[in-house]
Biotite code that builds the C-alpha atoms (Angstrom):
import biotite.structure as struc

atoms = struc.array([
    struc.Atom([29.467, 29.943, -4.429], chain_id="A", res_id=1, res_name="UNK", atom_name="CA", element="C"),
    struc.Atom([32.600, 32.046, -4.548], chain_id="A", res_id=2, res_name="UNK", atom_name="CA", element="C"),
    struc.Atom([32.485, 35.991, -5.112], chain_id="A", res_id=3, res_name="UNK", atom_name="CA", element="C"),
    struc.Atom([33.786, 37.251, -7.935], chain_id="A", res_id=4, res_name="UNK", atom_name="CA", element="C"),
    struc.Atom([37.386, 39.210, -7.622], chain_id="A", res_id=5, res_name="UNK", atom_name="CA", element="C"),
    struc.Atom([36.290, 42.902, -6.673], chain_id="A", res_id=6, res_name="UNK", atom_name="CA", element="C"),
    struc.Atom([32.416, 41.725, -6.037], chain_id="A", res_id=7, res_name="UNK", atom_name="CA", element="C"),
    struc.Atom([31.262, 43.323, -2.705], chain_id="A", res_id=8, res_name="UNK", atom_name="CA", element="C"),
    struc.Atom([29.468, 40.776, -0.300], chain_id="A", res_id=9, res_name="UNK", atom_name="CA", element="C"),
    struc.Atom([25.905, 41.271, 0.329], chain_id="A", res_id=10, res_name="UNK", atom_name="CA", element="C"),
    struc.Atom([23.351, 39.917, 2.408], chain_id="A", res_id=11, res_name="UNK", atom_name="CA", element="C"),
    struc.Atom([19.593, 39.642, 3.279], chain_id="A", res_id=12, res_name="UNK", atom_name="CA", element="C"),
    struc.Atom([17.272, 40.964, 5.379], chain_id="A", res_id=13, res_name="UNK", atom_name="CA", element="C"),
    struc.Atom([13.841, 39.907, 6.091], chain_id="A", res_id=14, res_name="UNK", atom_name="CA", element="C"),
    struc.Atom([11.231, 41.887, 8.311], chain_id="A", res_id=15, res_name="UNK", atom_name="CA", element="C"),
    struc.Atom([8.403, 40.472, 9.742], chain_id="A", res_id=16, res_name="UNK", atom_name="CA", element="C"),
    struc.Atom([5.356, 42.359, 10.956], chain_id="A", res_id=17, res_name="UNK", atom_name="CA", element="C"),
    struc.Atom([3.305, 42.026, 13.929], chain_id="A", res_id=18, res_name="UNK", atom_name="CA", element="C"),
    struc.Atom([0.424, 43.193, 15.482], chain_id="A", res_id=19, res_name="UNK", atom_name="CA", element="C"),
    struc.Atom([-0.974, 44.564, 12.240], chain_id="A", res_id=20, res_name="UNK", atom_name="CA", element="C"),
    struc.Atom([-4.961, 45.227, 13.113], chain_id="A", res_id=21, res_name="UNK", atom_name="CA", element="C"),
    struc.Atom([-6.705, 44.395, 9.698], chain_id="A", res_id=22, res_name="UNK", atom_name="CA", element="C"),
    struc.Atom([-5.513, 43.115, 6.236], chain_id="A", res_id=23, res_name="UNK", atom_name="CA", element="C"),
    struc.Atom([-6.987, 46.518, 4.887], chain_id="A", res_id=24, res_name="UNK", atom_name="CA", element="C"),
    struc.Atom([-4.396, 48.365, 2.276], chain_id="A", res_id=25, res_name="UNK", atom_name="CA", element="C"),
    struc.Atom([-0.653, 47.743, 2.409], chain_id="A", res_id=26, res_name="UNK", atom_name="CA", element="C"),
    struc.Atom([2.173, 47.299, 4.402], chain_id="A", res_id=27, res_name="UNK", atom_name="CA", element="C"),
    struc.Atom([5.014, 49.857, 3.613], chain_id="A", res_id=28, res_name="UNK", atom_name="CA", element="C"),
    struc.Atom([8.515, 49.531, 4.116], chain_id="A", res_id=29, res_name="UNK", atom_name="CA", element="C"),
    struc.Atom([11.292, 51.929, 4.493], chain_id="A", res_id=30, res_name="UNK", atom_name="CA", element="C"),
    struc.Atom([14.980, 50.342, 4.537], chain_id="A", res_id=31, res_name="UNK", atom_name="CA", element="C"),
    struc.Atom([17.899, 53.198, 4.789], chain_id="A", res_id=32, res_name="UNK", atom_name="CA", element="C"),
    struc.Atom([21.282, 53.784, 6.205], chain_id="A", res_id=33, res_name="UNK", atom_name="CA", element="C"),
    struc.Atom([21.205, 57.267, 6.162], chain_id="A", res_id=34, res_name="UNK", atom_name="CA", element="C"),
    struc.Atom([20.478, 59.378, 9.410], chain_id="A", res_id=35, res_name="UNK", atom_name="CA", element="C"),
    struc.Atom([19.371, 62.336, 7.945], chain_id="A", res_id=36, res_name="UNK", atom_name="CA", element="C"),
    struc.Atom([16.737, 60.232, 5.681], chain_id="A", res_id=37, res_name="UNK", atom_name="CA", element="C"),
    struc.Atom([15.131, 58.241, 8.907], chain_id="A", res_id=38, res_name="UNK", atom_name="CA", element="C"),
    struc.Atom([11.898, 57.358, 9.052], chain_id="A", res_id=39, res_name="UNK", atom_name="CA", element="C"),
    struc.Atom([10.608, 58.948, 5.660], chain_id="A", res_id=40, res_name="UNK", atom_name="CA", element="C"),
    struc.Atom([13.489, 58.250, 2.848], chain_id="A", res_id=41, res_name="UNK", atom_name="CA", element="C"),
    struc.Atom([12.606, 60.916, 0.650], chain_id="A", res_id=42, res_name="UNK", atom_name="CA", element="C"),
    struc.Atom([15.812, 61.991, -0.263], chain_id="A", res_id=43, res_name="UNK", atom_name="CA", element="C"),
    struc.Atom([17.934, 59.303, 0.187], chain_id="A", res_id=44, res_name="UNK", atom_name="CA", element="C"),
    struc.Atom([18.526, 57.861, -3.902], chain_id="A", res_id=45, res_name="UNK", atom_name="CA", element="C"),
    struc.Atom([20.180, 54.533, -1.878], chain_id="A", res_id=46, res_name="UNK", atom_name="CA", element="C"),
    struc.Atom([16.974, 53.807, 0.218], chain_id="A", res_id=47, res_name="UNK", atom_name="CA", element="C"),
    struc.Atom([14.904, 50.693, -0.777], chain_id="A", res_id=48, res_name="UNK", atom_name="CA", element="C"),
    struc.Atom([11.134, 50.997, 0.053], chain_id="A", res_id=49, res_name="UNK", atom_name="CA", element="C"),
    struc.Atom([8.571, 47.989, -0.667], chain_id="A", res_id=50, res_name="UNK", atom_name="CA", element="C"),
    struc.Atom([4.874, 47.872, -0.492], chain_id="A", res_id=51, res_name="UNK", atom_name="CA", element="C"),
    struc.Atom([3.253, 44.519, 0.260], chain_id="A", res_id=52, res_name="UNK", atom_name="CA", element="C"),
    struc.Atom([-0.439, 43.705, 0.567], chain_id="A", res_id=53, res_name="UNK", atom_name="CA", element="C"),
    struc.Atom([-1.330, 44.174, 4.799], chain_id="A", res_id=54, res_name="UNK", atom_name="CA", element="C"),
    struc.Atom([-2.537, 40.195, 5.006], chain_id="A", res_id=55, res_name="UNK", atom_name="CA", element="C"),
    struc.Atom([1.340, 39.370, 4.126], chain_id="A", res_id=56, res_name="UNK", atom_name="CA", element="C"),
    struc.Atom([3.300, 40.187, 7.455], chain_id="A", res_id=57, res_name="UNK", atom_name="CA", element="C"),
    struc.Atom([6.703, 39.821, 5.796], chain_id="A", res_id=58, res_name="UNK", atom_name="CA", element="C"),
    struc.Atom([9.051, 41.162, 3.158], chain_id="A", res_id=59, res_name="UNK", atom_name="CA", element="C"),
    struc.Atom([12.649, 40.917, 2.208], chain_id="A", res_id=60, res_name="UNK", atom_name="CA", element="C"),
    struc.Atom([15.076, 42.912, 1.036], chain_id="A", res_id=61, res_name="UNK", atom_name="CA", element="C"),
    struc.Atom([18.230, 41.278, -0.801], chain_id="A", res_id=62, res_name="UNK", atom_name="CA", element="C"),
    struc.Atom([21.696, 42.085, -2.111], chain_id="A", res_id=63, res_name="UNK", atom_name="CA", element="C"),
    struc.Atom([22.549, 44.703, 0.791], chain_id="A", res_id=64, res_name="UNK", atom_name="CA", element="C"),
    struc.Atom([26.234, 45.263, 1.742], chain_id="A", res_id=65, res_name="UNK", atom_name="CA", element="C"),
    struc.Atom([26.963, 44.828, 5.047], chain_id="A", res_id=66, res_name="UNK", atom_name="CA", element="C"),
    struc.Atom([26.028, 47.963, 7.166], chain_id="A", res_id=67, res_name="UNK", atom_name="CA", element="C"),
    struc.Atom([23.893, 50.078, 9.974], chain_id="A", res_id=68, res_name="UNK", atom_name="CA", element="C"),
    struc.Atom([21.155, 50.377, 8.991], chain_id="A", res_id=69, res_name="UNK", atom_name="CA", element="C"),
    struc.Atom([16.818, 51.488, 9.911], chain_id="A", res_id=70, res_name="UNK", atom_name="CA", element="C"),
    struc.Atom([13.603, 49.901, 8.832], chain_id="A", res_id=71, res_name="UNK", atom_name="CA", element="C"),
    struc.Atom([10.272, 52.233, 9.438], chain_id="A", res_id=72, res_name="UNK", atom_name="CA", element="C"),
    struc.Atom([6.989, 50.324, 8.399], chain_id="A", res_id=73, res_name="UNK", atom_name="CA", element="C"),
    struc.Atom([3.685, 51.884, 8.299], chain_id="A", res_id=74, res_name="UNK", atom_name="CA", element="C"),
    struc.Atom([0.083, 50.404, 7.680], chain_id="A", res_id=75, res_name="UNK", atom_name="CA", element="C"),
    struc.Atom([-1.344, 51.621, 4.792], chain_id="A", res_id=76, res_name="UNK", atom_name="CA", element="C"),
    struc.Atom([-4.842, 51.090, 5.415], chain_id="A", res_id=77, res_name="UNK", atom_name="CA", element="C"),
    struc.Atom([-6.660, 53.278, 3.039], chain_id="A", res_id=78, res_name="UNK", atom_name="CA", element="C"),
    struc.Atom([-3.777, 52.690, 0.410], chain_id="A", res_id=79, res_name="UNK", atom_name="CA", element="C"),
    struc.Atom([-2.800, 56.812, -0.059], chain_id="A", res_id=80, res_name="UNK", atom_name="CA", element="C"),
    struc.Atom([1.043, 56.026, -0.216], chain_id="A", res_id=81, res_name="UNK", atom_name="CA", element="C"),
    struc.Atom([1.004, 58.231, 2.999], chain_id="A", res_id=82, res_name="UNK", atom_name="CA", element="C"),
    struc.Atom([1.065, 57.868, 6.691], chain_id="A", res_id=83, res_name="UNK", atom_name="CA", element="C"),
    struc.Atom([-2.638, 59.644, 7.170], chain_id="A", res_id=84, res_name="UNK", atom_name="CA", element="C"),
    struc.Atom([-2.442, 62.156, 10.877], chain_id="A", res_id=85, res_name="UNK", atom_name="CA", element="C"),
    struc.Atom([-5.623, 63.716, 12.892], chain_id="A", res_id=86, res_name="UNK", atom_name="CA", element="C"),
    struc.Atom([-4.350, 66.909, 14.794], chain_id="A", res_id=87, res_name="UNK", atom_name="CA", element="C"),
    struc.Atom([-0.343, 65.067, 14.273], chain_id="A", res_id=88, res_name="UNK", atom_name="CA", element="C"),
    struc.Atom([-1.585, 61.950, 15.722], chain_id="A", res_id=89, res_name="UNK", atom_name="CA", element="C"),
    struc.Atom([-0.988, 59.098, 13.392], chain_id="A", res_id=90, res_name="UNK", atom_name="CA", element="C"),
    struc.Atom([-4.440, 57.456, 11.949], chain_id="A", res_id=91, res_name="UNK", atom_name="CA", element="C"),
    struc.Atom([-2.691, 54.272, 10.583], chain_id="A", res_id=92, res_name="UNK", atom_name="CA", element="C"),
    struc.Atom([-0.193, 51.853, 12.069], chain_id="A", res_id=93, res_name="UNK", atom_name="CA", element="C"),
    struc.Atom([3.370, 52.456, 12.416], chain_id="A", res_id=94, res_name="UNK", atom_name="CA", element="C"),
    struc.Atom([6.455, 50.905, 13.839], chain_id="A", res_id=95, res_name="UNK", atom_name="CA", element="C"),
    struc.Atom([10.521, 51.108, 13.432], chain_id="A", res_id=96, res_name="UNK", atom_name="CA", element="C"),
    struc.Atom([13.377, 48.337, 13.465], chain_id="A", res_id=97, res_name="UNK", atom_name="CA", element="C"),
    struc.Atom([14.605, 47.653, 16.965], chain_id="A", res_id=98, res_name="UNK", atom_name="CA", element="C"),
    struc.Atom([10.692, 48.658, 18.663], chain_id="A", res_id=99, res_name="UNK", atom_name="CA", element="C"),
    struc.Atom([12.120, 51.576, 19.968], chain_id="A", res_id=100, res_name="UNK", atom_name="CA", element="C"),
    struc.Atom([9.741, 53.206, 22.764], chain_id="A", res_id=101, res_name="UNK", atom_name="CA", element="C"),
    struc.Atom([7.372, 55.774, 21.021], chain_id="A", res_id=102, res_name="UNK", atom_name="CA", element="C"),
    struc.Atom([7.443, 59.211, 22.781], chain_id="A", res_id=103, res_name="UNK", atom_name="CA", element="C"),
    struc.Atom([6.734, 62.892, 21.075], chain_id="A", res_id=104, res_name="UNK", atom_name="CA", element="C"),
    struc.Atom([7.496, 61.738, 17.134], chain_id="A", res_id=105, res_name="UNK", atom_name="CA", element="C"),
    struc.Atom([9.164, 59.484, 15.322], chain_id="A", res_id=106, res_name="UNK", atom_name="CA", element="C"),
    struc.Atom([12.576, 57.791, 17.122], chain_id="A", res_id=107, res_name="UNK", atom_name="CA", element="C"),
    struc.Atom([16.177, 58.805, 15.914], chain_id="A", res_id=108, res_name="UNK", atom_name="CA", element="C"),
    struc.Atom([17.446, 56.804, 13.565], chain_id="A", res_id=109, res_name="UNK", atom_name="CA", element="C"),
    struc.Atom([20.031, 55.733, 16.781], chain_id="A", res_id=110, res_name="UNK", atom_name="CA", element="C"),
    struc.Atom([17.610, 54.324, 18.314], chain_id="A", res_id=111, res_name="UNK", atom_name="CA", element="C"),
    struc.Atom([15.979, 51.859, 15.678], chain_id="A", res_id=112, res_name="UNK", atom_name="CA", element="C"),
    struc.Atom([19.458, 50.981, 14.152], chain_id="A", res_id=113, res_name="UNK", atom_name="CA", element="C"),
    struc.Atom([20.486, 47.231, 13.995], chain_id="A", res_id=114, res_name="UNK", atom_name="CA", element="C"),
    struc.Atom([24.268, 46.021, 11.579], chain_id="A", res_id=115, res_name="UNK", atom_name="CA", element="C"),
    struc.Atom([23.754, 43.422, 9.076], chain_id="A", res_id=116, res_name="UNK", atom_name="CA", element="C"),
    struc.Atom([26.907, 41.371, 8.958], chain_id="A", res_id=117, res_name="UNK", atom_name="CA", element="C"),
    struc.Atom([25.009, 38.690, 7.313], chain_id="A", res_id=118, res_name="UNK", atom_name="CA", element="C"),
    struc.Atom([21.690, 37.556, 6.907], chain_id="A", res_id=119, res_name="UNK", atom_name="CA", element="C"),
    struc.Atom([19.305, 39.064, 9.249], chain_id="A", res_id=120, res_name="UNK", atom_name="CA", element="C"),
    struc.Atom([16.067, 39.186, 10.568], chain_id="A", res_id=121, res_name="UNK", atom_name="CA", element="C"),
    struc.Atom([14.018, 42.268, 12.211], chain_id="A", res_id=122, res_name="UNK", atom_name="CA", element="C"),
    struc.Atom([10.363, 42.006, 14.422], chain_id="A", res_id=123, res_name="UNK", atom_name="CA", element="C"),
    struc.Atom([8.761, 44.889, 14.212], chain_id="A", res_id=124, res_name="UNK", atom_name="CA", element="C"),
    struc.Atom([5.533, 45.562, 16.265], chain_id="A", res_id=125, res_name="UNK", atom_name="CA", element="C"),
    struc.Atom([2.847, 48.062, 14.781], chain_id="A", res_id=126, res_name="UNK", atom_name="CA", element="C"),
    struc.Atom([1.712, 50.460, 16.848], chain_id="A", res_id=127, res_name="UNK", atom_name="CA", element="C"),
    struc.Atom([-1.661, 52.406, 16.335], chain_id="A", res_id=128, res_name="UNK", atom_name="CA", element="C"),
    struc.Atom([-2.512, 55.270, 18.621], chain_id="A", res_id=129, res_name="UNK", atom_name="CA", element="C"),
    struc.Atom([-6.155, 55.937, 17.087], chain_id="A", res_id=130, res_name="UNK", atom_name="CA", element="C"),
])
């Protein structure tokens, strides 16, 4: 199929989730290309998020121009549209594009960055510390 004169290209991208520990709540995804936004999105207007029930280890994200971009996933188990903390230690699952080591917070955006040139696919391993 041939773009239209002027149409942008886009692609796909398609995460899959491992190592999620029960099919409790939902799996949430965070998709952005801004720095400054990584992991939480809030104020980034051009972020996509999706929720998916936790027993379906997969989602997909279409019509994205070609870029850098950062996935952060949590596990949603109690379903509170919020990653839930005990003393700053996360309660629920987490994990980031690229499975960057985990250290003292979340990673820089730097370090879970991956390009989509064309259609792409991202593992990302859930971590749960509690």
């Amino acid at each position: 199929m041939a773009l239209l004169p002027g149409a942008s290209p886009t692609t796909r991208l398609d995460v899959d989730v491992s190592g999620v520990r029960s099919d409790k709540g939902m799996i949430r995804v965070c998709l952005t290309a801004d720095p400054e936004n990584f992991p939480n999105c809030v104020d980034d207007a051009r972020a996509s998020t999706k929720s998916v029930p936790a027993r379906q280890h997969g989602i997909g994200f279409d019509a994205l121009p070609p870029g850098r971009y950062a996935v952060a996933v949590i596990h949603d188990e109690n379903g509170n549209a919020k990653l839930d903390t005990f003393a700053g230690i996360p309660r629920e699952g987490f994990g980031f594009s690229q499975n960057p080591a985990i250290r003292f917070g979340p990673p820089k955006f730097s370090a879970a960055r991956f390009e989509i040139t064309g259609p792409t696919r991202q593992q990302v391993r859930m971590k749960y510390m509690l």
